[in-house]
C-alpha positions in Angstrom: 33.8 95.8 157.4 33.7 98.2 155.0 32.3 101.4 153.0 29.5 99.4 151.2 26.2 99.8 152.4 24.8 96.5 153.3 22.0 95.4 155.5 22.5 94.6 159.3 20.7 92.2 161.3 18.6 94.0 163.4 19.1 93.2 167.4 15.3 92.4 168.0 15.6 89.7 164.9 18.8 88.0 167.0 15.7 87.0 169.2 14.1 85.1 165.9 17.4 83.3 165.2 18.0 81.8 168.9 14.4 80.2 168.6 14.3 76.6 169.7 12.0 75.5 167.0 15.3 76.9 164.3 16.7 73.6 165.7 14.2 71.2 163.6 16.1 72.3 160.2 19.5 73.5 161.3 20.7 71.8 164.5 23.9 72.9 165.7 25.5 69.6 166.9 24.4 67.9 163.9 26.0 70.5 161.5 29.2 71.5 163.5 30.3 68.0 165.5 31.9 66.3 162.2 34.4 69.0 162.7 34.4 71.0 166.0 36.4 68.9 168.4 37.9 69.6 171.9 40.6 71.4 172.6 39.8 74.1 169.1 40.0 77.6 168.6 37.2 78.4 167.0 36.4 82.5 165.3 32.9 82.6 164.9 31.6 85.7 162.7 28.6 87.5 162.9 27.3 84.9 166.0 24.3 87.4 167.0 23.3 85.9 170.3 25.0 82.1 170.1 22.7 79.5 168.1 25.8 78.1 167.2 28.5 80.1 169.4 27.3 78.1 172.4 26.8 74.6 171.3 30.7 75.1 169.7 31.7 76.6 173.4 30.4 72.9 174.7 31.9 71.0 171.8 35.3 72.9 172.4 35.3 71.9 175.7 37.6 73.6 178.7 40.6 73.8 177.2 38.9 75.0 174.1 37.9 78.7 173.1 35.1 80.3 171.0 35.9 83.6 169.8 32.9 85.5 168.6 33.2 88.7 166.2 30.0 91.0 166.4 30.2 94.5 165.1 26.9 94.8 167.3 27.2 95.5 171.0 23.9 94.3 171.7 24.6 91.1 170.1 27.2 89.7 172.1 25.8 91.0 175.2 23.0 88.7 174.7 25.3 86.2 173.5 27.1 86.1 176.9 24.4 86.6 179.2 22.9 83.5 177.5 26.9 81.7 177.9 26.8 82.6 181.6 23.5 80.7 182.5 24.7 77.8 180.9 28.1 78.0 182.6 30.0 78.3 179.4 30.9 82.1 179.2 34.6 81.0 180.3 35.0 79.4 177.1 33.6 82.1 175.2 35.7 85.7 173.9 33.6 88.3 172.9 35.0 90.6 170.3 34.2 94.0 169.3 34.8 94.6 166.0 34.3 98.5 164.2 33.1 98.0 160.7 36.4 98.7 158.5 38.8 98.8 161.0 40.1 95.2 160.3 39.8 92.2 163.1 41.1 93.0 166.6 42.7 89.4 167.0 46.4 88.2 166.9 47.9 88.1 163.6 49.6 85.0 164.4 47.6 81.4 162.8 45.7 80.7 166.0 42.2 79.1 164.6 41.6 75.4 164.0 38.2 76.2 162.5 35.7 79.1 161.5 31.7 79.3 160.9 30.5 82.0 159.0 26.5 80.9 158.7 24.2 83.8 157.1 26.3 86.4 158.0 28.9 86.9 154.8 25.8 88.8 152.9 26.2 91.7 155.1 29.8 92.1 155.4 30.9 95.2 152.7 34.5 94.2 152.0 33.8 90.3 151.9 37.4 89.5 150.2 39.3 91.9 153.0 37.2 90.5 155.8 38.4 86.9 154.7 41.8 87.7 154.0 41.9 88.6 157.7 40.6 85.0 158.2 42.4 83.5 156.2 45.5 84.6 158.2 44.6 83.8 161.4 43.8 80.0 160.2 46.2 77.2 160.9 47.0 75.3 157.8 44.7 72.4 157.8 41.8 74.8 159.6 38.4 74.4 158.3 35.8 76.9 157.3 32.4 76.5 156.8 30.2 78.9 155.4 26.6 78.8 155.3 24.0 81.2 153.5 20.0 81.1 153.7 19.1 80.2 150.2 16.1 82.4 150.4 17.5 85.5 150.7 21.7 84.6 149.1 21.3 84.0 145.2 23.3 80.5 144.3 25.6 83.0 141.8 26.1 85.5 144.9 27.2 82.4 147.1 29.9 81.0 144.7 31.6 84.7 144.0 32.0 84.6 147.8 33.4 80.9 147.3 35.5 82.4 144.8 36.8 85.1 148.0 37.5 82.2 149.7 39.4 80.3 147.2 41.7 83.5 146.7 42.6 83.7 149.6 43.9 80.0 150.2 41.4 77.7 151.2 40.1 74.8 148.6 36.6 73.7 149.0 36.4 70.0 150.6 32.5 69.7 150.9 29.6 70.7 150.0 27.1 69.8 153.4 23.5 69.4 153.0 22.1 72.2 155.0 18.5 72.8 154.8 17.3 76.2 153.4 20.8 77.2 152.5 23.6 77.1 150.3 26.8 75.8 152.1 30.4 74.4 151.8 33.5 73.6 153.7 36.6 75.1 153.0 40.2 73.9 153.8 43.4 75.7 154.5 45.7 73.3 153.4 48.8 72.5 154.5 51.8 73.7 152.9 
């Protein structure tokens, strides 16, 4: 989202990050159910193909919706095809998104909560890209963002906490993750 060269997640290494054994250190329902609940709008950036996109699409349940924002084609038509054979592709929106051409969603507050896990690293305009969030949260919305501490430097994580904090949200948490740096942010009600 951007003019700053950064590095993209290749589409063959969206294969490495859906494998079943990535569930021993980061599962899904163990990190997301303390706050994705039924009935949310959930934006989920950068999902590649679902790890945590499609446990979220069974947490929201039917009246719930995950909206997933991939500026890689390939990406979210993985993503789906994997929604569809679990029957959950109903309660999932793709979305398209052209690197610096802002986020095609309504600019009205729509989302209870938003995951951003190992994906802010490669976004060029990190403080645009959350504005845009940020204004598509409903106050009292939670987002959590996750980086792998292996390849996000503790100083590089906090200037991005620092985008966040900007922009309106106040950091709640700080979740034990393993293998990465990670907090939960607030938009607080005003």
């Amino acid at each position: 989202m951007g003019n700053k060269k950064v590095h993209t997640c290749p589409l063959w290494a969206g294969y490495l990050l859906i494998c079943p054994l990535r569930r021993l250190i980061q599962n899904p329902e163990k990190i997301l159910s303390p706050y994705v609940k039924p009935g949310m709008k959930v934006l989920d950036i950068g999902p590649g193909m679902g790890f945590f996109s499609l446990p979220m699409a069974r947490m929201v349940g039917e009246d719930g919706k995950v909206f997933c924002v991939d500026i890689q084609e390939g990406m979210l038509s993985a993503l789906m095809k994997r929604a569809a054979r679990e029957g959950l592709d109903k309660r999932i929106e793709p979305v398209l998104i052209n690197p610096g051409a802002g986020l095609p969603l309504p600019d009205e507050p729509l989302f209870d909560f938003c995951l951003a896990f190992a994906v802010l690293h490669e976004v060029g305009e990190k403080e645009l890209l959350i504005s845009e969030i940020s204004g598509r949260m409903k106050q009292g919305g939670l987002f959590y963002y996750a980086e792998p501490k292996g390849h996000v430097k503790k100083r590089d994580f906090e200037m991005t906490l620092g985008f966040l904090e900007k922009a309106g949200f106040v950091l709640k948490e700080r979740p034990k993750v393993m293998r990465s740096h990670a907090a939960m942010l607030l938009l607080p009600v005003v």
